[in-house]
C-alpha positions in Angstrom: 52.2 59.8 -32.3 50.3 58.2 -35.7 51.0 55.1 -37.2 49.0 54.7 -40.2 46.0 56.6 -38.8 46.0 55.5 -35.5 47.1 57.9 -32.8 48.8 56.9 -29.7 49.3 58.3 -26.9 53.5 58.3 -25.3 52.9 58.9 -21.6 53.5 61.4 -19.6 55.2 62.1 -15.8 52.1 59.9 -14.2 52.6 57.1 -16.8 56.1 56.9 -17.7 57.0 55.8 -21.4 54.2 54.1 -21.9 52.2 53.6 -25.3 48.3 54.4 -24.6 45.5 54.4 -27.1 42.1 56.6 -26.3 38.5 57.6 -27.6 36.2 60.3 -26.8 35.3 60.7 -23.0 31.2 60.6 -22.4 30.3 59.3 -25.8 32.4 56.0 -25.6 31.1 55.6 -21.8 28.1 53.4 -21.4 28.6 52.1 -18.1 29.4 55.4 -16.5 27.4 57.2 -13.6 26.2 60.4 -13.2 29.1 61.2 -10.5 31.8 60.1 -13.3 30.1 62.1 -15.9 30.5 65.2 -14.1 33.9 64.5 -13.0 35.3 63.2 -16.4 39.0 64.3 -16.4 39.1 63.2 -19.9 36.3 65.3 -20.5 38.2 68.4 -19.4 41.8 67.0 -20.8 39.8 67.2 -24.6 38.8 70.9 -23.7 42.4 72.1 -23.2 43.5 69.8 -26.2 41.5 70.2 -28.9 44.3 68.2 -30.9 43.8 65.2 -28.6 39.7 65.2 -29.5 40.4 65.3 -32.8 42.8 62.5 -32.3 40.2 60.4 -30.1 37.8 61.1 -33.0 40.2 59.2 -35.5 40.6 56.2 -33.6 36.7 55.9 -32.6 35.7 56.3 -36.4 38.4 53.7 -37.4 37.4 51.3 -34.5 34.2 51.3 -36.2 35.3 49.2 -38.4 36.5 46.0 -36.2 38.2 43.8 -38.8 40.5 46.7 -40.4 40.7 48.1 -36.8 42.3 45.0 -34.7 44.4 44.2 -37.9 46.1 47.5 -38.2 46.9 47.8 -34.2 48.1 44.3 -35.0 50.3 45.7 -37.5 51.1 49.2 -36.2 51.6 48.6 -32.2 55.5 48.2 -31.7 56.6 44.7 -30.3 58.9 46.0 -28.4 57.4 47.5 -25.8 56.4 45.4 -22.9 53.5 47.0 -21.7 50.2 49.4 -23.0 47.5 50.9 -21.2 43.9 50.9 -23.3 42.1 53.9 -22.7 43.7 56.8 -20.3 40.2 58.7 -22.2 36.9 56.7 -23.2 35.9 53.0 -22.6 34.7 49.7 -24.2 31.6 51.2 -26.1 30.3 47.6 -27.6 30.2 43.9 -28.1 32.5 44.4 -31.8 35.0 47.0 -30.5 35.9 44.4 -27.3 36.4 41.4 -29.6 38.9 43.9 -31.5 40.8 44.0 -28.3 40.5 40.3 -27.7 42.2 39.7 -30.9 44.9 42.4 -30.4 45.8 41.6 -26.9 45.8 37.6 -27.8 48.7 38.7 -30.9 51.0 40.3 -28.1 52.1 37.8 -25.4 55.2 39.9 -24.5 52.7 43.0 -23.7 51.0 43.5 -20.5 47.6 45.4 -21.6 45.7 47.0 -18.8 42.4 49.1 -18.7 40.2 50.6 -15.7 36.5 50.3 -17.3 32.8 51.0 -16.0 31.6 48.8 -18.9 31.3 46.0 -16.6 28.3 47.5 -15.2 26.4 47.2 -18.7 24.7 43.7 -18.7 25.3 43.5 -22.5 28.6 43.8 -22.5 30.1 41.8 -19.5 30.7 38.5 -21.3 32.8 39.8 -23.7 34.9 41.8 -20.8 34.7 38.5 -19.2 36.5 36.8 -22.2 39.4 40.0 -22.2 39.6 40.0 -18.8 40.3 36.2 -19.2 43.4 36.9 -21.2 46.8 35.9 -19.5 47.9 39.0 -20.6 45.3 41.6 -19.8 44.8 43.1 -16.3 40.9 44.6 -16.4 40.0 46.8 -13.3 36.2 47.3 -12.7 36.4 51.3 -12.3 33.8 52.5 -9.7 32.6 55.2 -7.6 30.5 55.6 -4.6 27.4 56.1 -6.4 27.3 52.7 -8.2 27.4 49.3 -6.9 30.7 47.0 -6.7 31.7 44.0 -9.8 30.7 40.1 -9.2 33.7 38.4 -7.3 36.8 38.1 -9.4 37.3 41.5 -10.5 40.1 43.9 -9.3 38.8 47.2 -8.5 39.3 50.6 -9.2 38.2 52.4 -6.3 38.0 56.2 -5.6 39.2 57.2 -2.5 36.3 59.1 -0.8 33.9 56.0 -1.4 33.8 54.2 2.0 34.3 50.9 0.9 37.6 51.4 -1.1 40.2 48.9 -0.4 43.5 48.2 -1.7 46.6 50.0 -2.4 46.7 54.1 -2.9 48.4 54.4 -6.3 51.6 54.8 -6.0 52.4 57.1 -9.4 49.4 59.8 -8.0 50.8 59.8 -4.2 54.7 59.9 -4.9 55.7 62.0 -7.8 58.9 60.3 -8.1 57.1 57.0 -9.4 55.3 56.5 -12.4 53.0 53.8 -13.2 55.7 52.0 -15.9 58.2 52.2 -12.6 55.4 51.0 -10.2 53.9 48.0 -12.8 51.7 47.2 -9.8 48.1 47.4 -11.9 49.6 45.1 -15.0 52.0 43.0 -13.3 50.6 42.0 -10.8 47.1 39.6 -10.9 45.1 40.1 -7.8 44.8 43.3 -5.5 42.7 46.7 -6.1 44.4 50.1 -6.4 42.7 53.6 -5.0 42.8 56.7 -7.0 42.2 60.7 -5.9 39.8 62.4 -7.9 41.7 63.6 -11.0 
């Protein structure tokens, strides 16, 4: 769907109903690993869709610009719905584009955001994740693998389920195919606990 030049995203059968706004895989990715890189399924989703790259492309060049960007998700995000994931395809690329979140997110108190990001594990950028992650309601999951090295104390965690030190609950929506995350609400309702993912 595009509202005014933004494209969203309208879930699918792991999701459920659920509005979801993207970038580019790899080149929105500062914080990812080697191990993510070459696993990327949003890498491999932009191959098959060339309609969804050209999409991603649209909202990275107009997330470029941070002051048009947060006020037309401001004006274009419906306030009906009660809950939006940020990213299912690229990540918080800089200090500018998280402040545009900060400012959406903080215009919505009837919307649970939630993100899974490796852009905690850039030393520039972790005091602005720290200020989003702050938000009553935003639910931030430090996204890792076993190649990298686990978030400071706080952080709910996105594991992978072959790394040895995953803990936390499989996710639900990738283990049952009769739940889907909107049904589950587990990762943006709920404010403490880590979730395990399959390789996707």
């Amino acid at each position: 769907m595009q509202l005014l030049g933004v494209s969203f995203g309208e879930g699918n059968e792991k999701l459920g109903e659920i509005f979801t706004f993207s970038l580019p895989s790899k080149i929105t990715c500062p914080g990812s690993s080697k191990w993510c890189r070459e696993k990327c399924y949003g890498k491999r989703y932009e191959r098959r869709r060339l309609k969804c790259r050209k999409a991603y492309d649209r909202n990275l060049a107009l997330s470029k610009t941070p002051e048009k960007f947060s006020g037309l998700m401001i004006g274009v995000i419906p306030r009906i719905i009660t809950s939006f994931r940020i990213h299912v395809s690229g990540d918080f690329y800089s200090i500018e584009y998280i402040e545009s979140w900060i400012k959406i997110c903080s215009s919505f108190s009837n919307i649970q955001f939630w993100a899974y990001t490796r852009s905690w594990n850039v030393r520039t950028l972790i005091a602005s994740l720290e200020k989003l992650r702050n938000l009553s309601n935003v639910q931030l999951f430090a996204s890792t693998d076993p190649t990298m090295p686990l978030p400071s104390k706080g952080w709910r965690i996105a594991f992978i389920e072959e790394d040895s030190r995953a803990e936390g609950i499989l996710c639900p929506a990738q283990f049952n195919e009769s739940i889907t995350c909107l049904k589950c609400g587990y990762c943006f309702n709920q404010t403490k606990g880590n979730v395990v993912f399959k390789v996707h």
